[in-house]
N, C-alpha and C positions, 0 to 999 in steps of 0.2 A: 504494500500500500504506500503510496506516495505521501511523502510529509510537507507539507510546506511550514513558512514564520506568517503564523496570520500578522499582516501589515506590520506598523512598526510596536507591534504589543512584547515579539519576542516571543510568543509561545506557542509551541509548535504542534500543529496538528495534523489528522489524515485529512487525506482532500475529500473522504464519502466521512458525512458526517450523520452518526447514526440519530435521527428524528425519533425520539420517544413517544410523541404523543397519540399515535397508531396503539402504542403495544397498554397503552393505560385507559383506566375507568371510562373518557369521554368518546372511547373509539372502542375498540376490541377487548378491553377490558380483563388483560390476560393475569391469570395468577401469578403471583410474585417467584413462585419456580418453574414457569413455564417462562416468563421474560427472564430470570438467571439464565437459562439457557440459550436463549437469544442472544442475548449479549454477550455471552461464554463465546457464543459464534463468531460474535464479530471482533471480540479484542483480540481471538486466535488467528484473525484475519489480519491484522494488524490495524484496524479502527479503534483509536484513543478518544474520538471529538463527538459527545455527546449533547444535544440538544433537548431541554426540557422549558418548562414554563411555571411560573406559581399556578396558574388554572388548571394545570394536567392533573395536579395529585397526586404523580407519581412517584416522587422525591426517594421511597421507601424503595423502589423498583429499581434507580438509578445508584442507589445505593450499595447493591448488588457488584456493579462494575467497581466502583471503589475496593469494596473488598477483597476482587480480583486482582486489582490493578492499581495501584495506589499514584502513577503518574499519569491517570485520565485526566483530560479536559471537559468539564462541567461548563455549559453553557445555561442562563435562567433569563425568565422576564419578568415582568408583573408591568401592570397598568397604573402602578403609582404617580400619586404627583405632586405627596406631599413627600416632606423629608422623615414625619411620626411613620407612614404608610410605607415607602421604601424600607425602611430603617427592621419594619418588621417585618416586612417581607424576605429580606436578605436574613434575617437573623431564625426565621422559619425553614428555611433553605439549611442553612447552617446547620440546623437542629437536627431536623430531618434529612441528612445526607452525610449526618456523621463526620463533620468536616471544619475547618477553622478559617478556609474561605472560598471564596467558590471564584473560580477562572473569569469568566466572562458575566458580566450583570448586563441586561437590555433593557430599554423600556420601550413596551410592547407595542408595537405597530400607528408608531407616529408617520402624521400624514406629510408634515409641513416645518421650515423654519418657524411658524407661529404657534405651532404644539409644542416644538421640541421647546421654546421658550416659556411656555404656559407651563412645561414640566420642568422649569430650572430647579425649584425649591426640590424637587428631587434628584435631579442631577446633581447640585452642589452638595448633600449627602451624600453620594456614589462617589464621588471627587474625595470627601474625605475618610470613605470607610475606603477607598481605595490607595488612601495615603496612611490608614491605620493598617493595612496587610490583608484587609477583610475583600477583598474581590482586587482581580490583578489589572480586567480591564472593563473598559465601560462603553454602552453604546448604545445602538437601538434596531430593531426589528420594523419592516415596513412593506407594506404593500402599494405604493405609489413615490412615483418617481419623483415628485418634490419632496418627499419623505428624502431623499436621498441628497437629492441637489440642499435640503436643509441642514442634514448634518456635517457634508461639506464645509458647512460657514463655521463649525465649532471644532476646534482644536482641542478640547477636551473630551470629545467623544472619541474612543480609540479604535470601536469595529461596525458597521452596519450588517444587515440581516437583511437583504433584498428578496423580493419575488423576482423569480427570471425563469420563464422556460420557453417552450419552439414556440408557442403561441400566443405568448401573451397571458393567456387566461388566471385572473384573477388580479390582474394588474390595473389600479381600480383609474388612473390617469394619464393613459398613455399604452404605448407598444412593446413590445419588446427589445426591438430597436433600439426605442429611445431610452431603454433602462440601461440599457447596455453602454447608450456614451454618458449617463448618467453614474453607471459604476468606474466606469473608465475613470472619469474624470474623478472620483472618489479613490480609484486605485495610484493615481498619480500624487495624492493628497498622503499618502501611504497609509490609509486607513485596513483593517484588514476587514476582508468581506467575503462574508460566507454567506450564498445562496438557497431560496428554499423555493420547493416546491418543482420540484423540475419534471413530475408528469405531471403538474396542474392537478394535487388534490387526487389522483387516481383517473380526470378525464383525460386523460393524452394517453393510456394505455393502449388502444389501438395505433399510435402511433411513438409507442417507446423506443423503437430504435433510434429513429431520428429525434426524438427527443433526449434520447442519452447523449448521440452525439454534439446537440447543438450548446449544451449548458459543460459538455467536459471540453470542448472546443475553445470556452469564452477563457484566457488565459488571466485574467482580471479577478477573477476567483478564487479565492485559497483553500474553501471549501465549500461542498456543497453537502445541504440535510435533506436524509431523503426518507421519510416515513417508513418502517419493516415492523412485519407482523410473525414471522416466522424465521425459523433457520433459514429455511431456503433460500426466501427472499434476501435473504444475509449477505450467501454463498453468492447468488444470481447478482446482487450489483457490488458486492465487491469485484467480480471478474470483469463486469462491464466498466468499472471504477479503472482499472488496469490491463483494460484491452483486452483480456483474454478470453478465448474459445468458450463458448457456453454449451457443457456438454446437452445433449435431446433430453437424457432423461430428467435433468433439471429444470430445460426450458419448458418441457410438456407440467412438472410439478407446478411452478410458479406461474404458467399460462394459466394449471389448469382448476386453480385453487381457488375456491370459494369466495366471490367479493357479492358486496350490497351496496345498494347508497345509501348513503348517509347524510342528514340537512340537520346543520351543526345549529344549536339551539336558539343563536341572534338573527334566523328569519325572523324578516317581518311582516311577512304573508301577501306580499304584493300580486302574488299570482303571477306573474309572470311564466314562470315554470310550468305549473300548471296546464298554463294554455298552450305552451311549446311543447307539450308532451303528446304526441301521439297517439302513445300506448293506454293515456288514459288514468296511467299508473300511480298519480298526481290529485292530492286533492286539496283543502285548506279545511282544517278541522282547529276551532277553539285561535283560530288568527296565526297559525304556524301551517307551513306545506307538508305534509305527511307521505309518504310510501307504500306502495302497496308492492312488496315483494315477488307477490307471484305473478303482477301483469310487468314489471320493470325488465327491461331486456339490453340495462346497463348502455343503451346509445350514447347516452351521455348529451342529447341535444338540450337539455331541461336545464345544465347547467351552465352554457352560454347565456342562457338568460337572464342568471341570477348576478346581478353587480356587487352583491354582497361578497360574493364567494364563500356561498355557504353550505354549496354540493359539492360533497366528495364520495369515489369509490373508495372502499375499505373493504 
């Protein structure tokens, strides 16, 4: 597995950065010895760079890899924006991870120079518990590209968490294009920047080759998070992480393994989806879009429609 120095933080991680949030209570919701295993997978692979969030509630699951592995990379967010609210979020983190600081702190999915400023009173707490030892760097997670162009302007943010992949999808102001000279211009800054979503949430599967290739291609990346639910899945994109041969009987496992959708709990019932659905499979019960598994035949068109990005295969 390739390591790169994420930006100029110094600390070095794989370039397939394993995505927790799949293998915890809000997704797959897997037992805490069934994800030891997973993970067991992937640090035997040589993947050090863990991505989790205060919303997962998996901190107990990630904790797992530490015990293994004691020079992992811990990545966290939280939605804080005060300094009381940061302050306990990181020190939950801490708690529950067994640990005296945690690698990377984010604040979650800021859109703009004018959120990242409306979250200073928590930024300047991450400044200082990161000048007490208690987190090494500091940044932010984002799904639009002035999110991006915004943290540019701060010298005290040390890594960004961009959305990028072959289509764009879930990129809430703009292309994929233009995220792309938006990281650029952030990699020139020497920020370190780790990529997510690179099948788009599970809808670019029918198109994962080319979508492997177009996000392991973008050299402006130090690492990219990619959600896994299984060994296999481990096995499967660590090999595509390092170019190699993906034996049939794998590809048939991972092709042929059970997924569903899933519409993560902040719809807000617009319908939209709904009515792009086909299959019918779509309804709006109580102001949220609901499922119906057995007419859904995973097309994936329902979630072009949705601007929230709040449909995903799992």
């Amino acid at each position: 597995m390739k390591i790169n120095t994420l930006g100029n933080t110094g600390i070095k991680v794989s370039q397939m950065c394993f995505g927790s949030l799949t293998i915890g209570p809000l997704q797959k919701n897997k037992t805490l010895l069934e994800s030891r295993e997973i993970i067991a997978a992937a640090l035997d692979c040589g993947v050090n760079f863990f991505d989790t969030a205060d919303l997962y509630n998996n901190y107990d699951h990630l904790q797992a890899a530490i015990q293994m592995q004691q020079d992992v990379v811990i990545a966290t967010k939280s939605y804080d924006y005060t300094a009381t609210g940061v302050r306990s979020s990181l020190n939950r983190a801490l708690t529950e991870l067994g640990r005296d600081y945690v690698d990377l702190y984010l604040l979650h999915e800021q859109e703009s120079r004018k959120t990242i400023e409306g979250h200073w009173e928590a930024i300047e707490a991450l400044i200082a518990e990161k000048q007490a030892g208690k987190v090494r760097a500091i940044g932010i997670s984002t799904h639009r590209v002035e999110g991006v162009y915004g943290a540019n302007l701060f010298p005290e943010l040390d890594v960004i968490h961009p959305l990028i992949n072959l289509t764009g999808i879930g990129i809430e102001d703009g292309t994929a294009q233009e995220m792309a000279v938006a990281i650029h211009e952030a990699k020139n800054l020497r920020k370190g920047i780790y990529g997510m979503k690179p099948l788009g949430g599970g809808n670019l599967l029918s198109q994962k080759q080319a979508s492997f290739e177009f996000v392991l291609n973008i050299a402006d990346l130090d690492a990219i998070a990619i959600g896994v639910q299984s060994v296999n899945e481990v096995l499967y994109n660590v090999k595509k992480f390092n170019d190699e041969m993906i034996p049939e009987d794998l590809e048939a496992a991972v092709s042929g393994a059970p997924k569903t959708l899933h519409i993560s709990d902040w719809c807000n019932g617009c319908g939209k989806c709904v009515r792009r659905c086909n299959q019918q499979a779509l309804t709006l019960i109580d102001g949220k879009a609901r499922v119906d598994q057995k007419k859904c035949v995973l097309c994936c068109y329902c979630s072009s429609a949705c601007k929230d990005f709040c449909i995903k295969v799992i």
